[in-house]
Residue frames as qw, qx, qy, qz and C-alpha x, y, z in Angstrom:
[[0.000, 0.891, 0.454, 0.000, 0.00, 0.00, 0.00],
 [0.420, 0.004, -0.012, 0.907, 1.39, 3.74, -0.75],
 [0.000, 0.624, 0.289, -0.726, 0.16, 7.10, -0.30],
 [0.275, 0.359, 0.499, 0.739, -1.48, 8.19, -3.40],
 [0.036, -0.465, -0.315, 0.827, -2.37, 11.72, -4.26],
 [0.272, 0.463, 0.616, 0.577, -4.87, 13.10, -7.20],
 [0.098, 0.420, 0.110, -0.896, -5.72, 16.66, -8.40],
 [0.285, 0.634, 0.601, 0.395, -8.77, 16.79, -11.21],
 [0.074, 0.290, -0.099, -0.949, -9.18, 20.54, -12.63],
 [0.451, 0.264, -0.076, -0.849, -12.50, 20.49, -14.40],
 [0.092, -0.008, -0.969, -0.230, -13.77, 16.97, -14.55],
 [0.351, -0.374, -0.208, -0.833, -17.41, 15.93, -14.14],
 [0.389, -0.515, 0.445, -0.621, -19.30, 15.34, -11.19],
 [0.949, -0.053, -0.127, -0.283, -19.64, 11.59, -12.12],
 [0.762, 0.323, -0.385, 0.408, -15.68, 11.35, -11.54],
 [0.107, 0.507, -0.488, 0.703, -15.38, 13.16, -8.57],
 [0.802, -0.317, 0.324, -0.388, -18.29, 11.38, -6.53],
 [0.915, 0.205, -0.330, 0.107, -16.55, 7.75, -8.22],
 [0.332, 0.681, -0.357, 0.546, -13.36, 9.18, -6.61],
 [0.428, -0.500, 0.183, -0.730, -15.06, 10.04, -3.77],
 [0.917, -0.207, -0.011, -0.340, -15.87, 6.53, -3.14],
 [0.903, -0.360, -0.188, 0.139, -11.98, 5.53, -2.51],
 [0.457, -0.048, -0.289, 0.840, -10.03, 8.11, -1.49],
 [0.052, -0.817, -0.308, 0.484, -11.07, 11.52, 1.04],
 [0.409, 0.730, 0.100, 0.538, -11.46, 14.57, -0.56],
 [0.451, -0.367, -0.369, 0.725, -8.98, 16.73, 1.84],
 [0.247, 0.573, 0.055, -0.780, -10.44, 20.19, -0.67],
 [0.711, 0.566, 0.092, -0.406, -12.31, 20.56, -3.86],
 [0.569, 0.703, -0.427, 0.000, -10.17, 18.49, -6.07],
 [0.178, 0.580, -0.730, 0.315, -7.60, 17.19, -4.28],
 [0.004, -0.835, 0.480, -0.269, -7.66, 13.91, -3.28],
 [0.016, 0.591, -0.788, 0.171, -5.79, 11.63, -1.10],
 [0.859, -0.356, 0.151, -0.336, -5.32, 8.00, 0.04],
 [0.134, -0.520, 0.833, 0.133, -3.38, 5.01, 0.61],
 [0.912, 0.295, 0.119, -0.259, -4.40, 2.28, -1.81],
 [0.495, -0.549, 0.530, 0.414, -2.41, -0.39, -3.77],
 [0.059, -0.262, 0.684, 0.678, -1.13, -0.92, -7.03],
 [0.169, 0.386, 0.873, 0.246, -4.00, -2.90, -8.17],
 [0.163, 0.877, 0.384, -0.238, -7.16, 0.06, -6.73],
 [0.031, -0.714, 0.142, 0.684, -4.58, 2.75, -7.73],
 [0.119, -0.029, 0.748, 0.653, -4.09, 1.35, -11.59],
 [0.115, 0.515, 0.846, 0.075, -7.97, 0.86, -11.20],
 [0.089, -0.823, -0.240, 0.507, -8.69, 4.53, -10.18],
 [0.142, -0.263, 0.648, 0.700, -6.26, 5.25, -13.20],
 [0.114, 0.188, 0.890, 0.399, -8.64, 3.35, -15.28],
 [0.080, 0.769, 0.562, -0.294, -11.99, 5.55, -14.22],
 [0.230, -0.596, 0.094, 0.763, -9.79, 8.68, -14.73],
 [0.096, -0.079, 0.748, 0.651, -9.01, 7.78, -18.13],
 [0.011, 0.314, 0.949, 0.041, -12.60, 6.86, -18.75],
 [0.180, -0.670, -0.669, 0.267, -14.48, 9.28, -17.16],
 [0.522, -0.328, -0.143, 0.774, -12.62, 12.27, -17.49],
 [0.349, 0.847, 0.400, -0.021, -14.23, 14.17, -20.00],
 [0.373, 0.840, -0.039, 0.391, -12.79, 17.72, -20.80],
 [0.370, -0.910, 0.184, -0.036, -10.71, 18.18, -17.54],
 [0.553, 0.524, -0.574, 0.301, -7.29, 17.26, -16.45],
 [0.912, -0.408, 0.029, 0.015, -5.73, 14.96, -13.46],
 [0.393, 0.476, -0.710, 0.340, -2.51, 14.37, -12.14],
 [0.888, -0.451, 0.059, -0.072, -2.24, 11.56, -9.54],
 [0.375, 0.642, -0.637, 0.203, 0.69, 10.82, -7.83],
 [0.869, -0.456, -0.113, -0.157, 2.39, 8.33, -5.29],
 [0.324, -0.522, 0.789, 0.023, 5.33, 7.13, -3.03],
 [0.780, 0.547, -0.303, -0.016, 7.65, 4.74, -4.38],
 [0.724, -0.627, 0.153, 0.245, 10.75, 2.91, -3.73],
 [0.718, 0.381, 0.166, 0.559, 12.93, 5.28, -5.65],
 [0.450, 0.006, -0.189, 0.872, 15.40, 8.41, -5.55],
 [0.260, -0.390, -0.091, -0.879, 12.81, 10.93, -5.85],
 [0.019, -0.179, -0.946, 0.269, 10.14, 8.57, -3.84],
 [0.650, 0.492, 0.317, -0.484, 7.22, 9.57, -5.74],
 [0.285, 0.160, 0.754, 0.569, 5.95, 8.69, -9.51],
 [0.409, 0.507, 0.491, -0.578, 3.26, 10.51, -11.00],
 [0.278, 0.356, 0.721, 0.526, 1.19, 10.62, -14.53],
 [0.117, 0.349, 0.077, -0.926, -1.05, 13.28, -15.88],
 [0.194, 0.544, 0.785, 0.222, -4.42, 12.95, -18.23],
 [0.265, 0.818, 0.488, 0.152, -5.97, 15.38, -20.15],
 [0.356, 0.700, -0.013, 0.619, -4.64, 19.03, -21.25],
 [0.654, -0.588, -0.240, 0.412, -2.16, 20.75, -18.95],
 [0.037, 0.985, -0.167, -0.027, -0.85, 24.28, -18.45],
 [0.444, -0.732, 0.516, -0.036, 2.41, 22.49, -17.29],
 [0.853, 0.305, -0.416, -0.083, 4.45, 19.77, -19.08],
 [0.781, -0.541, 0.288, 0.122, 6.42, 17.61, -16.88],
 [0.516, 0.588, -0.601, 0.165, 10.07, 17.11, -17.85],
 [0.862, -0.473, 0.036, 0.176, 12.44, 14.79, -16.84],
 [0.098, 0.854, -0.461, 0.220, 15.83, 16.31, -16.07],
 [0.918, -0.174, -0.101, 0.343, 18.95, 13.64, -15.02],
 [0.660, 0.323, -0.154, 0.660, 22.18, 14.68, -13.30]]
């Protein structure tokens, strides 16, 4: 089990009550729980699904240097890079 974390910016209200139903919202948007690989890939799988016009970024602890991972869905202001070194 790890700490996972999700932000939705404009999704609809059929993805945020789904959400709702395993992890707390902590504020509008935002959020949290500890779940494992399997619910968290599953919760992935709603995101994707469900998401309509908005955008998501969910993230979690890991057992690497940074000790998160995270992914992103649907149009962001921000692009993630990855920077080595």
């Amino acid at each position: 089990m790890s700490m996972v974390v999700v932000v939705t910016e404009n999704v609809p209200p059929r993805l945020r009550g789904r959400l709702a139903v395993w992890l707390l919202e902590v504020r509008a948007g935002v959020y949290v729980g500890d779940t494992s690989k399997r619910i968290r890939e599953m919760i992935w799988q709603q995101i994707t699904q469900l998401g309509g016009v908005g955008n998501v970024v969910m993230a979690w602890a890991t057992n690497t240097e940074s000790g998160f991972e995270f992914q992103t869905w649907g149009e962001n202001r921000r692009i993630p890079v990855d920077l080595d070194g």
